[in-house]
N, C-alpha and C positions, 0 to 999 in steps of 0.2 A: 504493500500500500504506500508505504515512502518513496517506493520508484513512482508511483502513479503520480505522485505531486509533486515531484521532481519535473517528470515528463508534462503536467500542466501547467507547470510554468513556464514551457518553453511558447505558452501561446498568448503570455503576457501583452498588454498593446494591442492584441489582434483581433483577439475575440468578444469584447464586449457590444453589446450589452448582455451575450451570452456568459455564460461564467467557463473559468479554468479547468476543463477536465484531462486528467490522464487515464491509460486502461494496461492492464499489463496481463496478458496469458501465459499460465503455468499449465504444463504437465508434469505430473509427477514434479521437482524440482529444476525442473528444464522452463524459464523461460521462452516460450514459442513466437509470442507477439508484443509488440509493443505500439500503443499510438497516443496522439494526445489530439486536442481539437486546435486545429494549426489558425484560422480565421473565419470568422462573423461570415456564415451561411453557407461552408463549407463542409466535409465529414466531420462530424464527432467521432471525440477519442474509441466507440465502440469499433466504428467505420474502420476506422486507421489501425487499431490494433488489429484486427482480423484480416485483415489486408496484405497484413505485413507477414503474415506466415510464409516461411518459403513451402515449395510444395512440396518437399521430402516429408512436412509436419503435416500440412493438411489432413490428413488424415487420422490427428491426434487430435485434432479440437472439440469433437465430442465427448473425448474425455478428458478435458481439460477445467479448469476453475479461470474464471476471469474476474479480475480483480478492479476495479471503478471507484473513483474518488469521487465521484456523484451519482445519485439514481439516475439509472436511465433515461433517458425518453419516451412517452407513449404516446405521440403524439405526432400528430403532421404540420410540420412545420416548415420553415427554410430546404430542411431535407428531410427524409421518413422516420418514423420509431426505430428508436437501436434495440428496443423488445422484442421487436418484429426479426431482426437479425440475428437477435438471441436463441430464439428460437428456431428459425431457421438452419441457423448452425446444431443446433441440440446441445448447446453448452451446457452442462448436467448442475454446475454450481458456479453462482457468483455472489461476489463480494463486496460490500458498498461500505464505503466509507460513512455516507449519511443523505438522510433526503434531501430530495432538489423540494425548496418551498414554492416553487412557480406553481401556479393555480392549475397548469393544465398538467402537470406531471404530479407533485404532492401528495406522493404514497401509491398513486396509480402504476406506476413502472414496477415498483414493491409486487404492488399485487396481480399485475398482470405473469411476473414470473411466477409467484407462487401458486397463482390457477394454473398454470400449464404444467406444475409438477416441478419446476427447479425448486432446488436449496439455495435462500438466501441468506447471509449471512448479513446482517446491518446492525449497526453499528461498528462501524473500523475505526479508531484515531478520530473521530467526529472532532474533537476542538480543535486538533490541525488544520480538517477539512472547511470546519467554519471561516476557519482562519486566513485560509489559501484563496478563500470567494469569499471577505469580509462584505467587500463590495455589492456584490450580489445578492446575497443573504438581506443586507440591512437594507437595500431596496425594495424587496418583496417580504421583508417581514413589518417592517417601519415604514415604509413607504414613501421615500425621500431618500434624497442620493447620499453614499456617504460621504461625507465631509473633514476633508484635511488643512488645520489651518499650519501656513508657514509663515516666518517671519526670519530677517539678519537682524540683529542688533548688534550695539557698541558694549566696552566691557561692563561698561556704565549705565545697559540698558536704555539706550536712544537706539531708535531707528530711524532719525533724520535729523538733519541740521533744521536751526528753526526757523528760517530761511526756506527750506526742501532746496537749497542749493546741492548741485549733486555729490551724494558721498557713498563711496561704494565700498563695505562692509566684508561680505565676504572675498573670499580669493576664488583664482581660478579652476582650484579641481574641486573646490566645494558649490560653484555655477556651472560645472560641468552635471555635479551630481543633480544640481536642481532640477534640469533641463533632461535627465534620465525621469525623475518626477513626473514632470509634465508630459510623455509619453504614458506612463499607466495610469494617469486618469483623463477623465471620459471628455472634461472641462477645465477651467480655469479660472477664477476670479478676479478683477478688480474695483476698487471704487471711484470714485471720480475726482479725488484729490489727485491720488497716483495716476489717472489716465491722463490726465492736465500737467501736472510737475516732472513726471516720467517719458510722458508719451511713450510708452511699452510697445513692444509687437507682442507680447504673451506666446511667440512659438520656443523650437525645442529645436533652435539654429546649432546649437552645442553637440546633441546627441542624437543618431539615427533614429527614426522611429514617427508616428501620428503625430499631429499637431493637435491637442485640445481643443475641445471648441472652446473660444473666449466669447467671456461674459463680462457686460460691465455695469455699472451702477451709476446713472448720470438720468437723474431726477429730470431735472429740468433742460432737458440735449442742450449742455454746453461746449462737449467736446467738438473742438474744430474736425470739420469733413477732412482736412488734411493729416490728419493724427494717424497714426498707425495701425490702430484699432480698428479704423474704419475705411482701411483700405482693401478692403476685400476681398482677402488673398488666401485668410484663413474662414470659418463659415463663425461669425460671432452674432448675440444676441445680448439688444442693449437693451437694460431695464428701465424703464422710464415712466414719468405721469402723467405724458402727454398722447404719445405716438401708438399705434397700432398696426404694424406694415412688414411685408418683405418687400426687401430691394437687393435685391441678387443673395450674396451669401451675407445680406448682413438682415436680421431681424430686430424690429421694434418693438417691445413686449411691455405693452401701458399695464404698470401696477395701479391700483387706483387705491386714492384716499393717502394720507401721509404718514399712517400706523401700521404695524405689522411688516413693515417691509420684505424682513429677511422670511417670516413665516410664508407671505404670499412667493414670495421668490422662490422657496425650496417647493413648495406644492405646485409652481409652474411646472418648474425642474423636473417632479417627478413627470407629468403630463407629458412634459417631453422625451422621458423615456432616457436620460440621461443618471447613469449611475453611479456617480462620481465626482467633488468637484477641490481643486485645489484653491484653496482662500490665499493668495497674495498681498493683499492688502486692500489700502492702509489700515492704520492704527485703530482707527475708529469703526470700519468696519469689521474687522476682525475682531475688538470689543464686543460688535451687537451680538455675531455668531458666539462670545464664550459667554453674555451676559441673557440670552434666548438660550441656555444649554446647546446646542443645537452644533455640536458638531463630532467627532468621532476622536479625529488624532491632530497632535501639532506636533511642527516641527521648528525646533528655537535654534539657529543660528548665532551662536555668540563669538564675537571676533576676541579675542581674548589681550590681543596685544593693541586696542584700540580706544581710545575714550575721545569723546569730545564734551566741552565744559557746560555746555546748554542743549538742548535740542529736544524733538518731539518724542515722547517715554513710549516703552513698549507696551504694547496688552498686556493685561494682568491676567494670566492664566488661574482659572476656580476649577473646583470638583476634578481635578489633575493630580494621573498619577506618574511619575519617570517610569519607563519599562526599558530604557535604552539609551546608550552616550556613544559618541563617534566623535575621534577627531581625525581632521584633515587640516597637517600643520597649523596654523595659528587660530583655526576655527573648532569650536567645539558646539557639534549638533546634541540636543539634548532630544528626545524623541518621549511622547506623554498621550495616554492614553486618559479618556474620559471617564471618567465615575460616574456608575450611573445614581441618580438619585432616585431613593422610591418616595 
C-alpha cells in the first residue's frame, strides 16, 4: 500500500480535480503490475496497473490481490468503472486503503465488489491515505476548497516596508520552492493591496508544471487593465462588487453586499469546482482567512538574517499547530497545521 502512494504521487499537478491514486498487483509476492492515475480524464490507476502486466503474467491476474489507495470507481464518468474491470479481470481480492467520499462512488465501488463475491479488505493506512488527497477529501466532505495560507516575513516579523516599497524576503531556492507550491494547487490568491504595490503575474515561471488559476480580490476594479493579473495569459477570476462577466480567460465574479467576503468567496470557489487554493497575501487578507477559521495549513517564511526597523507586521496565526520546520540557508519555513475547534 506505501508503493501505491508512492506511485500516486507521481500524478501530483495533473490530476485534479480528480484525487491521487496508485494500484499495485501482487501475486503471491511477485509484484505483477503497477499504475497510478497519470492526468485529469485519462486511465485511472486501476487502468494502468493492469495494463502494465507483461504477458508472461497475464495469466496470473486472476489470482492475484490488487492493492488501491482509493475505492474504486463505479461509475461512468471521464472514462468507465474500474469495478467493471475488476471484474472482468476476476481479480479474487482487493485492497483499499479507504473510501473515495465522492457522492457517486461512497461505498458503492465497496459494494459492488462484494456483491460479485470478491474479498475486500478496507481499511489500509487510511490516515496516510487521507492525507495523500487532503485536498480532495476536504472538498467533498467540507465542501470548500482547501486552503493554504503563505506568507515571507523579516526576523522581526514584517512582511513589508511601510512604504510597500519593494523588499524581497526570501532567497532564491526558497522562491524556487514556492513556485513548486503553486503547481499542486488548483489556485492562487491575492488581494488588492498586493495586486497594486506588486503587480504579481501569480505563475510558476521558476518550476515546470500548471499554472494556478489566479484569483484576486479588488472590491471596487481598481486594478489597472495593464497589471499582470489581467493580462490574460493565465485563466484568473476577479472578485468584485461590481462586475458580473467573462472576457476571454479573465472572469468577473460580483460578491455582493460588503460582509462575509471571504465566506461568499470560498462557497463560489466550491461552485467552481476548484479544490484548492494558495492564500498569498497581503496581510490583511490573510488575517480575514485565520480570523473566519477558514483555512487548512500555513506556511511562514522567516528570513532569519533580516530585520527592518518599521514596517507592515505579519498575520497573527490562532488555533495553530507546528507539525514541521525546513530550512533553506538563511530562511527558515515553519509549516502549521489548523486546530480544529468544536
Amino acid at each position: 500500500m506505501r508503493r501505491c502512494f508512492e506511485l500516486a504521487k507521481l500524478g501530483e499537478g495533473n490530476v485534479a480535480p480528480n484525487p491521487m491514486v496508485g494500484a499495485v498487483l501482487v501475486f503471491n509476492e511477485l509484484v505483477i503490475g503497477e499504475g497510478y492515475h497519470r492526468a485529469y480524464g485519462q486511465a485511472h490507476a486501476e487502468v494502468n496497473c493492469i495494463n502494465s502486466v507483461a504477458k508472461e503474467h497475464v495469466h496470473l491476474i486472476d489470482q492475484s490481490i490488487l492493492y488501491v489507495s482509493l475505492e474504486p470507481c463505479s461509475h461512468f464518468g471521464k472514462t468507465p468503472p474500474c469495478t467493471d474491470l475488476i471484474l472482468e479481470k476476476k481479480i479474487p481480492k482487493v485492497v483499499i486503503a479507504c473510501r473515495d467520499p465522492f457522492l457517486q462512488v461512497n461505498g458503492n465501488g465497496i459494494q459492488q465488489l462484494k456483491a460479485a463475491g470478491i474479498e475486500v479488505i478496507t481499511p489500509l493506512l487510511e490516515k496516510e491515505a487521507l492525507e495523500l488527497n487532503k485536498r480532495f477529501f476536504t472538498f467533498h466532505t467540507q465542501h470548500r476548497p482547501y486552503i493554504i495560507l503563505k506568507w515571507a516575513q523579516t526576523a522581526n516579523e514584517m512582511i513589508a516596508r511601510s512604504d510597500y516599497s519593494r523588499l524581497l524576503i526570501s532567497n532564491e531556492k526558497t522562491n524556487r520552492q514556492v513556485h513548486k507550491w503553486r503547481t499542486e494547487e488548483a489556485a492562487i490568491l491575492v488581494g488588492t493591496t498586493t495586486a497594486l504595490q506588486d503587480n504579481p503575474s501569480l505563475t510558476n515561471r521558476l518550476w515546470k508544471g500548471n499554472n494556478p488559476i489566479r484569483l484576486v480580490i479588488d472590491k471596487d476594479l481598481k486594478i489597472p487593465a495593464a497589471h499582470q493579473l489581467l493580462d490574460g495569459k493565465v485563466k484568473t477570476i476577479v472578485f468584485n462588487g461590481i462586475r458580473q462577466e467573462n472576457v476571454g480567460s479573465l472572469l468577473y465574479h460580483r460578491i455582493s453586499g460588503k460582509e462575509n467576503w471571504v465566506e461568499q468567496m470560498i462557497e463560489a470557489l466550491y461552485e467552481m469546482n476548484i479544490q484548492s487554493v494558495l492564500v498569498e497575501g497581503g496581510a490583511s487578507l490573510l488575517q480575514s482567512f485565520i480570523d473566519a477559521n477558514c483555512w487548512d495549513e500555513a506556511r511562514v517564511i522567516t528570513n532569519t538574517a533580516m530585520e527592518i526597523p518599521a514596517g507592515l507586521k505579519a498575520p497573527l496565526l490562532s488555533n495553530a499547530e507546528k507539525w514541521s520546520t525546513q530550512i533553506i540557508e538563511q530562511d527558515t519555513i515553519q509549516y502549521y497545521h489548523r486546530i480544529s475547534v468544536v
